[in-house]
RODO-2510 file (C-alpha; in nm, 4 decimals, decimal comma):
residues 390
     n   res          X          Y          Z
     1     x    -5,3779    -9,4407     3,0096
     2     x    -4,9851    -9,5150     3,0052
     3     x    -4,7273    -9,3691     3,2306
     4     x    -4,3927    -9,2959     3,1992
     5     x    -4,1990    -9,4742     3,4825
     6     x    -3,9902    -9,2104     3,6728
     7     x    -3,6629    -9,3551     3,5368
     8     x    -3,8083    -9,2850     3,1743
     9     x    -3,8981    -8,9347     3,3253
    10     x    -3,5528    -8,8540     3,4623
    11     x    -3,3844    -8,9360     3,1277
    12     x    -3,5763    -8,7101     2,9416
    13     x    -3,5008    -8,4184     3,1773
    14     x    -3,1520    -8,4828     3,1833
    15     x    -3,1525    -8,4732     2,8272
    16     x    -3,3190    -8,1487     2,8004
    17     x    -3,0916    -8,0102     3,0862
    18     x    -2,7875    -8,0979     2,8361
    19     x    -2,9348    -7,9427     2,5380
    20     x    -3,0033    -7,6289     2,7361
    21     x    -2,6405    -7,5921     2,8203
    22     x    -2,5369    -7,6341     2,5329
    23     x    -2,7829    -7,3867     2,3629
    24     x    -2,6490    -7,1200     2,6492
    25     x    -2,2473    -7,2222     2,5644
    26     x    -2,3518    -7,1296     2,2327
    27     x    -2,5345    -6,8002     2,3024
    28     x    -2,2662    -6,7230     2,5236
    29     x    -2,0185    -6,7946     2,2476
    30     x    -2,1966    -6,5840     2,0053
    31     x    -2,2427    -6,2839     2,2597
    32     x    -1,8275    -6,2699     2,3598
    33     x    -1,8014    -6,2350     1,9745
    34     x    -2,0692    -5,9717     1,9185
    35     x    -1,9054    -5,7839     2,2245
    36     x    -1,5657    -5,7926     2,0828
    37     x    -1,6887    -5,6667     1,7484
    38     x    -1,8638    -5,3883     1,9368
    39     x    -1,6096    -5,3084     2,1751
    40     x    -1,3519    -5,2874     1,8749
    41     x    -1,6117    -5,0593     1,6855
    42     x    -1,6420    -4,8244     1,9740
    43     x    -1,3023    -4,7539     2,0040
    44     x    -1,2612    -4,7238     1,6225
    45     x    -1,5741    -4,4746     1,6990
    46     x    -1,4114    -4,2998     1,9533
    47     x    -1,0623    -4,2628     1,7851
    48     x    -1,2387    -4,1219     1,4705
    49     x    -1,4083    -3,9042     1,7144
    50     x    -1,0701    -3,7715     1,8860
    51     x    -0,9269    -3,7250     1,5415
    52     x    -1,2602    -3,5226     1,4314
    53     x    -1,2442    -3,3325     1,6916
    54     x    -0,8637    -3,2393     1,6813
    55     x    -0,8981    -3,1743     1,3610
    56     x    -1,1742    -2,8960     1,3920
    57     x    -0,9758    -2,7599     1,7189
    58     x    -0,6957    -2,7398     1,4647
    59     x    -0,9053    -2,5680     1,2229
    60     x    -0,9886    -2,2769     1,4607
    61     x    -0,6643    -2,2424     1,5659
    62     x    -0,5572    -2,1868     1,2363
    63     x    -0,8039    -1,8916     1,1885
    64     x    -0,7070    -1,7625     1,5233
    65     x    -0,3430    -1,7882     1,4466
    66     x    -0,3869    -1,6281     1,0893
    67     x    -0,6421    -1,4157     1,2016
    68     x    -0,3924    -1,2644     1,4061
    69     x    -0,0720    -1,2286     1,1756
    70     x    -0,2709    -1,0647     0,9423
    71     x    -0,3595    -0,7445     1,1731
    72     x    -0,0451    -0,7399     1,3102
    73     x     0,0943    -0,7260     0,9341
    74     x    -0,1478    -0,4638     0,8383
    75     x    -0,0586    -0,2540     1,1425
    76     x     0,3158    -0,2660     1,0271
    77     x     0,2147    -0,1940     0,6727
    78     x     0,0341     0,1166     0,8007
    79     x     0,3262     0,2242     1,0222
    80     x     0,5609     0,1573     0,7907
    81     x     0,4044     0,3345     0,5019
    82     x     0,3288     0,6535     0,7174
    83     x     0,6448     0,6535     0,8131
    84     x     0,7202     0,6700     0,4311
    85     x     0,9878     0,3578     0,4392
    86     x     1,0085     0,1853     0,1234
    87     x     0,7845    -0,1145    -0,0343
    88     x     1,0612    -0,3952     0,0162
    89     x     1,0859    -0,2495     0,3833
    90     x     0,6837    -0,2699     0,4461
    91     x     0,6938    -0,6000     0,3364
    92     x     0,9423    -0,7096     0,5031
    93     x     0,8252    -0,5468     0,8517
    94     x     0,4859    -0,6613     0,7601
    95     x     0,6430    -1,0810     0,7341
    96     x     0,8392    -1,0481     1,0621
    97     x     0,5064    -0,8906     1,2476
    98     x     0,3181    -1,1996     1,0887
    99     x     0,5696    -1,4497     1,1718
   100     x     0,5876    -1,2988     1,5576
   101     x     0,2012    -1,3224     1,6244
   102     x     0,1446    -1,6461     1,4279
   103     x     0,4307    -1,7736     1,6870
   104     x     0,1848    -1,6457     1,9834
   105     x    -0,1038    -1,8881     1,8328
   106     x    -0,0232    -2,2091     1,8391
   107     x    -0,1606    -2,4316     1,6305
   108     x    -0,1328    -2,8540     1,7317
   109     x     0,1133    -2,7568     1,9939
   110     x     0,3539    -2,5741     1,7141
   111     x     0,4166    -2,2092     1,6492
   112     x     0,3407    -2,1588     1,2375
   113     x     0,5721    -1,9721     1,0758
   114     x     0,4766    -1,8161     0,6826
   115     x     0,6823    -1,8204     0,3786
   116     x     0,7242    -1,5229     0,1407
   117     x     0,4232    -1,6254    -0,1009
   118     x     0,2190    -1,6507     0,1961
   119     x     0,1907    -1,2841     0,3131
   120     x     0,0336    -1,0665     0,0364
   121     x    -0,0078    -0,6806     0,0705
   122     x    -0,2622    -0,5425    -0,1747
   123     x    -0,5722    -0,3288    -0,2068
   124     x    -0,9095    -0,4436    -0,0534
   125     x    -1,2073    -0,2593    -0,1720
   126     x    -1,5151    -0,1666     0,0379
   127     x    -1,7094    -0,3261    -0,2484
   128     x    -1,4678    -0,6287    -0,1487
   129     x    -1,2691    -0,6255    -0,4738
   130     x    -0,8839    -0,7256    -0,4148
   131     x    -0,5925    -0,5954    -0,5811
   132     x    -0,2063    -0,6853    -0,5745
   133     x    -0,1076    -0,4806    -0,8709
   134     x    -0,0326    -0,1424    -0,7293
   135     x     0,1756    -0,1022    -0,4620
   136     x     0,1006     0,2797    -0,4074
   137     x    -0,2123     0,1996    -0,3507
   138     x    -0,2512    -0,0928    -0,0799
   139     x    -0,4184    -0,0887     0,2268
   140     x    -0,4784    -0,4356     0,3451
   141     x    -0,2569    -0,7651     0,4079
   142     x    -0,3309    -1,1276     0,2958
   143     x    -0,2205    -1,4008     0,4981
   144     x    -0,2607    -1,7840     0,4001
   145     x    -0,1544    -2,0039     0,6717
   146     x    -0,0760    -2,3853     0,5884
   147     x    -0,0110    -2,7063     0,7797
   148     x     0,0816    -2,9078     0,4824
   149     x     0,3628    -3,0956     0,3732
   150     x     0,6291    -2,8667     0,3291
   151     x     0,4393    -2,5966     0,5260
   152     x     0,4489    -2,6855     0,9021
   153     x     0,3956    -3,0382     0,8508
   154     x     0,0606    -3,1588     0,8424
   155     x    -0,1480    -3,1738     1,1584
   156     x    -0,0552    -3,5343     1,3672
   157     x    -0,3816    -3,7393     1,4524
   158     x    -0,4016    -3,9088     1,7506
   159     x    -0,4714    -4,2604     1,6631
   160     x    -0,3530    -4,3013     1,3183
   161     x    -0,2814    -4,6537     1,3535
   162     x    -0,6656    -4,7549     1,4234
   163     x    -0,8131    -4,4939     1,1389
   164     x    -0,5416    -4,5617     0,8790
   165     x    -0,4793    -4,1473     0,8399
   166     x    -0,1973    -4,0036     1,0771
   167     x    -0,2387    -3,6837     1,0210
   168     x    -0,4648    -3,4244     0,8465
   169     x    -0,3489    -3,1092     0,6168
   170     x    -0,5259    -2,7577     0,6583
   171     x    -0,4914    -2,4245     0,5518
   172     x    -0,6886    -2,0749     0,6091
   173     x    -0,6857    -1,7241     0,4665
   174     x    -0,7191    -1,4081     0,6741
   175     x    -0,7212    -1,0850     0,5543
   176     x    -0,7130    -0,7330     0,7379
   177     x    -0,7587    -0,4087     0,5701
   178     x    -0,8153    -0,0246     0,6512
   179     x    -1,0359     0,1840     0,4785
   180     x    -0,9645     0,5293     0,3752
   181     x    -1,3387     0,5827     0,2458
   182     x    -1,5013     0,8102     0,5401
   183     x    -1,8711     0,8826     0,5652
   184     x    -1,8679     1,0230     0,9426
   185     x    -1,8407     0,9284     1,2529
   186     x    -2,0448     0,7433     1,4878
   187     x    -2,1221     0,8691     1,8761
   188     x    -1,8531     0,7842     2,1585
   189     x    -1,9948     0,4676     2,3140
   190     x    -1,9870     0,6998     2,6622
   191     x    -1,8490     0,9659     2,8377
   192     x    -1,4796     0,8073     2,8257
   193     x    -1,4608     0,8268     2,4614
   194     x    -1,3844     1,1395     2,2183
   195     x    -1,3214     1,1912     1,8558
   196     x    -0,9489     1,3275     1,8354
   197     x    -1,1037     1,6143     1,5298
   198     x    -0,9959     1,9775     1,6034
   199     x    -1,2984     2,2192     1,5631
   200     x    -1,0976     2,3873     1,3006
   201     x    -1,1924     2,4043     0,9126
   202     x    -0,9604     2,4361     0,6192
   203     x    -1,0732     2,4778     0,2149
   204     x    -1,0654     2,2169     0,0007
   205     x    -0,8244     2,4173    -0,2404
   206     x    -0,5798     2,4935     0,0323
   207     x    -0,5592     2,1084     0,1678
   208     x    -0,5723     1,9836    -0,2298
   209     x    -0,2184     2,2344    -0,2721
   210     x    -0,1001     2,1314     0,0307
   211     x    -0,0907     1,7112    -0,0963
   212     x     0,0492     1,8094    -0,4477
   213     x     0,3188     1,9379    -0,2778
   214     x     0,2136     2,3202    -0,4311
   215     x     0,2103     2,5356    -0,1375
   216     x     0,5506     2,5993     0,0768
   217     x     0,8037     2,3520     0,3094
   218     x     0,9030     2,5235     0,5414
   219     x     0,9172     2,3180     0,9050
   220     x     1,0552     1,9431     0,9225
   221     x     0,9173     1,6548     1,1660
   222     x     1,1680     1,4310     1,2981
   223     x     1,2094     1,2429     1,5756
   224     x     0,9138     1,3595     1,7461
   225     x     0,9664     1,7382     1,7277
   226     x     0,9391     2,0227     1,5164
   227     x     1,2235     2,2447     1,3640
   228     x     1,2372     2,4671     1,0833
   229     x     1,3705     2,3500     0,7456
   230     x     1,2027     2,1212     0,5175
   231     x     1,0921     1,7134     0,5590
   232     x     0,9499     1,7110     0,1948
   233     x     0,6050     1,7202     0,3406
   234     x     0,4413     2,0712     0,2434
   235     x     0,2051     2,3000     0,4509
   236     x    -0,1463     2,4507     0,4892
   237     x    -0,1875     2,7372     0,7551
   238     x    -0,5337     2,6993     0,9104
   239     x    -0,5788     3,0542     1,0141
   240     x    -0,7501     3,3168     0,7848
   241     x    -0,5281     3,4252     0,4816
   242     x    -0,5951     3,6728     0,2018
   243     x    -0,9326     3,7210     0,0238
   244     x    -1,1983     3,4057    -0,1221
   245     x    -1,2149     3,1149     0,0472
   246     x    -0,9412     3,0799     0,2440
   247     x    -1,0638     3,3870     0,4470
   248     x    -1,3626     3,2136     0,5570
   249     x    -1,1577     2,9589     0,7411
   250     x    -1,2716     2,9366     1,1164
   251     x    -1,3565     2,7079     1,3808
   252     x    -1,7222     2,5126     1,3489
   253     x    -1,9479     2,4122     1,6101
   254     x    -1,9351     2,0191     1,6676
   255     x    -2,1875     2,0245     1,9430
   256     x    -2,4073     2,3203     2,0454
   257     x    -2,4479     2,5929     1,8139
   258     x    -2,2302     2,8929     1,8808
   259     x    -1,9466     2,6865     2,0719
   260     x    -1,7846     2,9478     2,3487
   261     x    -1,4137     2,9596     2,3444
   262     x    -1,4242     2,6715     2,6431
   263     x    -1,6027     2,4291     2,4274
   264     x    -1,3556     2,4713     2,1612
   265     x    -1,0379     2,4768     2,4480
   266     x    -1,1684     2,1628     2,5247
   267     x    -1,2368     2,0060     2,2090
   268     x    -0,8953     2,1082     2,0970
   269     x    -0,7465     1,9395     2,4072
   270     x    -0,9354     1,6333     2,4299
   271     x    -1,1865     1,5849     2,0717
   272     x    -1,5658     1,5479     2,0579
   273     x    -1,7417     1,3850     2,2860
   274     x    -2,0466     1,1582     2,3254
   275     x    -2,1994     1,4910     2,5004
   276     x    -2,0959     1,6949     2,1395
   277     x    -2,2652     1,4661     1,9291
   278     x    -2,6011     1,4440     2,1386
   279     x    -2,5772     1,8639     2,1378
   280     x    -2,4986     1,8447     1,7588
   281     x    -2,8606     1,6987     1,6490
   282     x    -2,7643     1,5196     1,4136
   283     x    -2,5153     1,2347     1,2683
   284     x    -2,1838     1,3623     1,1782
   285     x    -2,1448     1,2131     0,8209
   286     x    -2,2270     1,2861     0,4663
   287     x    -2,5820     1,2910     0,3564
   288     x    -2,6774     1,1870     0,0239
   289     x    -2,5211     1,4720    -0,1943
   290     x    -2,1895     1,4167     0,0198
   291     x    -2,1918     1,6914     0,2159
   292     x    -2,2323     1,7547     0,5977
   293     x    -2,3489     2,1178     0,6773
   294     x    -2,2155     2,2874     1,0042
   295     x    -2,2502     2,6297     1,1536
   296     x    -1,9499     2,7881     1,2124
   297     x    -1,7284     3,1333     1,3340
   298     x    -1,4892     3,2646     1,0364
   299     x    -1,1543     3,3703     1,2399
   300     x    -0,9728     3,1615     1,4899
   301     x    -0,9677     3,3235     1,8194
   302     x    -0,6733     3,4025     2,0443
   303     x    -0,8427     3,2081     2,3604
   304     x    -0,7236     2,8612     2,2049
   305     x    -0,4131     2,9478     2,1151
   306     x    -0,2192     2,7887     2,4087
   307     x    -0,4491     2,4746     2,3466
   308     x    -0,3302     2,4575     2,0099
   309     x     0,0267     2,5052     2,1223
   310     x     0,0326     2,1834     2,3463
   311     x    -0,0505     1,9899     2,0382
   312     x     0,2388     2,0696     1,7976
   313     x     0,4086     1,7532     1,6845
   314     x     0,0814     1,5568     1,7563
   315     x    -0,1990     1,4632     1,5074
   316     x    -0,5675     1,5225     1,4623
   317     x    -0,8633     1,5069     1,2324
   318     x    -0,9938     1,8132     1,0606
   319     x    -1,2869     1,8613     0,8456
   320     x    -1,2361     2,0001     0,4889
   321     x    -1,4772     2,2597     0,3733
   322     x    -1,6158     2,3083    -0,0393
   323     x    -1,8098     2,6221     0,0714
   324     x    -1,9291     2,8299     0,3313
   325     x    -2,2524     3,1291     0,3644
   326     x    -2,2640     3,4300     0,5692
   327     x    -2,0058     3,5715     0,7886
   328     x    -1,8893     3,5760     1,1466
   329     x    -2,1061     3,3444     1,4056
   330     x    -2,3294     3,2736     1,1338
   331     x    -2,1247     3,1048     0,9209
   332     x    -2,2343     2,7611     0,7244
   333     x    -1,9698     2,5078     0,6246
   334     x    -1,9983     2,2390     0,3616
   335     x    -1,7705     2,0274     0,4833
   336     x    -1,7168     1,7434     0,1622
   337     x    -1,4214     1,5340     0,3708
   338     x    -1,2169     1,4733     0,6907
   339     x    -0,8679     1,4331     0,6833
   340     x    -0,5215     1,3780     0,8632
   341     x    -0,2700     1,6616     1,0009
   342     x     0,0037     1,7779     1,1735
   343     x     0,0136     2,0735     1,3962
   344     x     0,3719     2,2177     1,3376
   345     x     0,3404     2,5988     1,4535
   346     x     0,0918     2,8216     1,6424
   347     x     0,0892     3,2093     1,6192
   348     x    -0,2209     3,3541     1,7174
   349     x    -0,1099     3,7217     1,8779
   350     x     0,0417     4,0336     1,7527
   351     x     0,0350     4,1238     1,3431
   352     x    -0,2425     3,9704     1,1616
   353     x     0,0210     3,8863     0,8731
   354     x     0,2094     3,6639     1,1295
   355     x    -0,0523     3,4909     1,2817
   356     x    -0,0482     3,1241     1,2266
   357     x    -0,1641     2,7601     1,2761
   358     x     0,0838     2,5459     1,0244
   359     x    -0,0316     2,1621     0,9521
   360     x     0,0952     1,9726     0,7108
   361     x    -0,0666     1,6251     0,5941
   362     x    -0,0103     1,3052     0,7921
   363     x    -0,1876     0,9686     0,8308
   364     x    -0,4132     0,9374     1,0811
   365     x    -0,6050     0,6320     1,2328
   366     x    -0,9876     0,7656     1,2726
   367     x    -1,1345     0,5911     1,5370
   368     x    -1,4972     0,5748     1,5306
   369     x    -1,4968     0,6418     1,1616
   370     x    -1,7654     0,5103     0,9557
   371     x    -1,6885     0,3247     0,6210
   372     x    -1,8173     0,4712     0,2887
   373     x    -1,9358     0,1394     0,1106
   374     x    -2,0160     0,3322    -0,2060
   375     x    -1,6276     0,4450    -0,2290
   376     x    -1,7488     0,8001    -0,2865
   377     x    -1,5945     0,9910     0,0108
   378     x    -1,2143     0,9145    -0,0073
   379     x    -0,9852     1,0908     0,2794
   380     x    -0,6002     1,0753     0,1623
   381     x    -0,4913     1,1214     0,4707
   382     x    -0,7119     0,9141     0,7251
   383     x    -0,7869     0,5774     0,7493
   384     x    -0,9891     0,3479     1,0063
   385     x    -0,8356     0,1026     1,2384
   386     x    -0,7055    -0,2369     1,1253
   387     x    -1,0242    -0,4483     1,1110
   388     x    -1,0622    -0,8024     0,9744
   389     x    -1,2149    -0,8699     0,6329
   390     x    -1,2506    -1,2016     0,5560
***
């Protein structure tokens, strides 16, 4: 057998020590290169990242911000329009309410501002049609809200210069509407809440003369009060009149049957409450022929009268009667609407001939009102609250 003398032995070991290093200067070569590739991919990663997610935070504040302007336009719209200003005014309210509340949201650090096309007041349907035709008829505001060139800029990126894109465009619709198609009302979430309705009925042909301007003018709203003269708004007077119909006006029970003259005080004062609508029985809305059947006292009673009397100048909700059966505390109304008044004069001692309780139409916002999806029940007179639609 033949040995390797240790010199021989040393050599080799040596020589395997060098090729080792080598080998490792290599690997260690090859790693710093596959770090730096990495490292440089990570921050790409991570600037794409940033940019994502300022562009999706950017998104959202976009519907926030339009979201926004387009209820406060629709309130103006509604203000406006009750307040029977003209349709270059309502728009023009309804831009500078969009513009202020837009300014409130910012959106990349910058207050959006609209231009003309982007604010659109038209009709939105409860079957979700949309409409920009007829101006009598609108009840809802369309707001598009743009960061685009031109349009607020586009929205700046963070780290353009790694990702090759310095900034990102977006744009967002919002649009807010109030519905004027009634079905009812749904219960007071508790005992702070009330429906502002006056337990008072009025027939459908007295309220239908009353809006085509065919019954008298005889009282003016201005300024918050009441005077006599005429504001081109015409009247209905709630208390019994005359023979048919009209003489079967009264007060009906919204709550338990055969309200006493407390019940109606204080449903006159301060609307129907959660504690009504349990005593009632039953939903107040339209069933399936349209109609909502309460019992009800022909006449209008005396004890109410100074009630009635703190309210004139203020507005409430009434319901609108087709038909009503028997007489007196039995008395059944069909009521077939709700609707929007006025009280402008109350009356309710001395001559039968002079006793009155004068409304005259106005808009009112019916809280807790349900929406009529079929577009059957149609109030002229009352709409819901501002809500958003898409």
């Amino acid at each position: 057998m033949k040995f390797s003398s240790p010199t021989v032995v040393r050599g080799h070991q040596k020589n395997a020590a060098r090729r080792w290093k080598q080998i490792g200067r290599k690997r260690r070569g090859a790693a710093a290169i596959l770090g730096l590739f990495l490292t440089i991919s990570l921050i790409i990663l991570t600037a794409i990242t940033l940019d994502f997610g300022r562009i999706n935070v950017g998104q959202t504040e976009m519907k926030r911000s339009a979201d926004a302007a387009a209820m406060a336009a629709c309130w103006e719209m509604h203000d406006n329009r009750a307040a029977n200003q003209s349709t270059t005014v309502i728009h023009s309210a309804a831009a500078q309410a969009a513009n202020q509340f837009a300014a409130y949201n910012l959106v990349g650090e910058q207050a959006p501002q609209f231009n003309s096309s982007d604010i659109v007041i038209g009709t939105y349907g409860a079957d979700q049609s949309w409409s920009s035709a007829d101006p009598t008829s609108f009840n809802a505001v369309r707001i598009t809200l743009r960061r685009q060139s031109g349009a607020n800029g586009e929205l700046p990126l963070f780290f353009g210069s790694l990702t090759g894109r310095s900034s990102q465009s977006l744009s967002t619709t919002s649009t807010a509407a109030m519905f004027s198609t009634i079905a009812g009302f749904y219960e007071p979430p508790n005992s702070e809440y009330t429906i502002g309705m006056l337990p008072i009925a009025l027939d459908e042909p007295s309220w239908l003369a009353a809006i085509a301007d065919a019954t008298e003018d005889q009282y003016a709203f201005a300024n918050g009060g009441v005077s006599s003269g005429s504001d081109g708004i015409f009247e209905a007077n709630l208390y019994p009149k005359g023979n048919g119909s009209p003489g079967n006006r009264g007060t009906v029970d919204i709550g338990a049957a055969n309200n006493s003259t407390a019940d109606l005080s204080r449903q006159v004062l301060h609307g129907i409450s959660k504690q009504d609508f349990a005593d009632l029985g039953k939903p107040l809305e339209f069933d399936s022929n349209g109609e909502l059947l309460l019992n009800g006292d022909t006449g209008i009673s005396a004890g109410i009268k100074d009630e009635l009397a703190t309210l004139i100048g203020k507005t409430r909700m009434i319901p609108i009667f087709r038909s009503v059966a028997n007489n007196g505390n039995n008395a059944m109304y069909t009521i077939v609407r709700f609707e929007g008044v006025r009280i402008l004069d109350v009356k309710l001692t001395g001559k039968k001939s002079l006793k009155r309780v004068i409304i005259q139409p106005a808009t009112v916002v019916a809280r807790g009102a349900k929406i009529d999806t079929t577009g059957t029940h149609y109030s002229t007179h009352l709409v819901t609250p501002v809500m958003l639609v898409e």
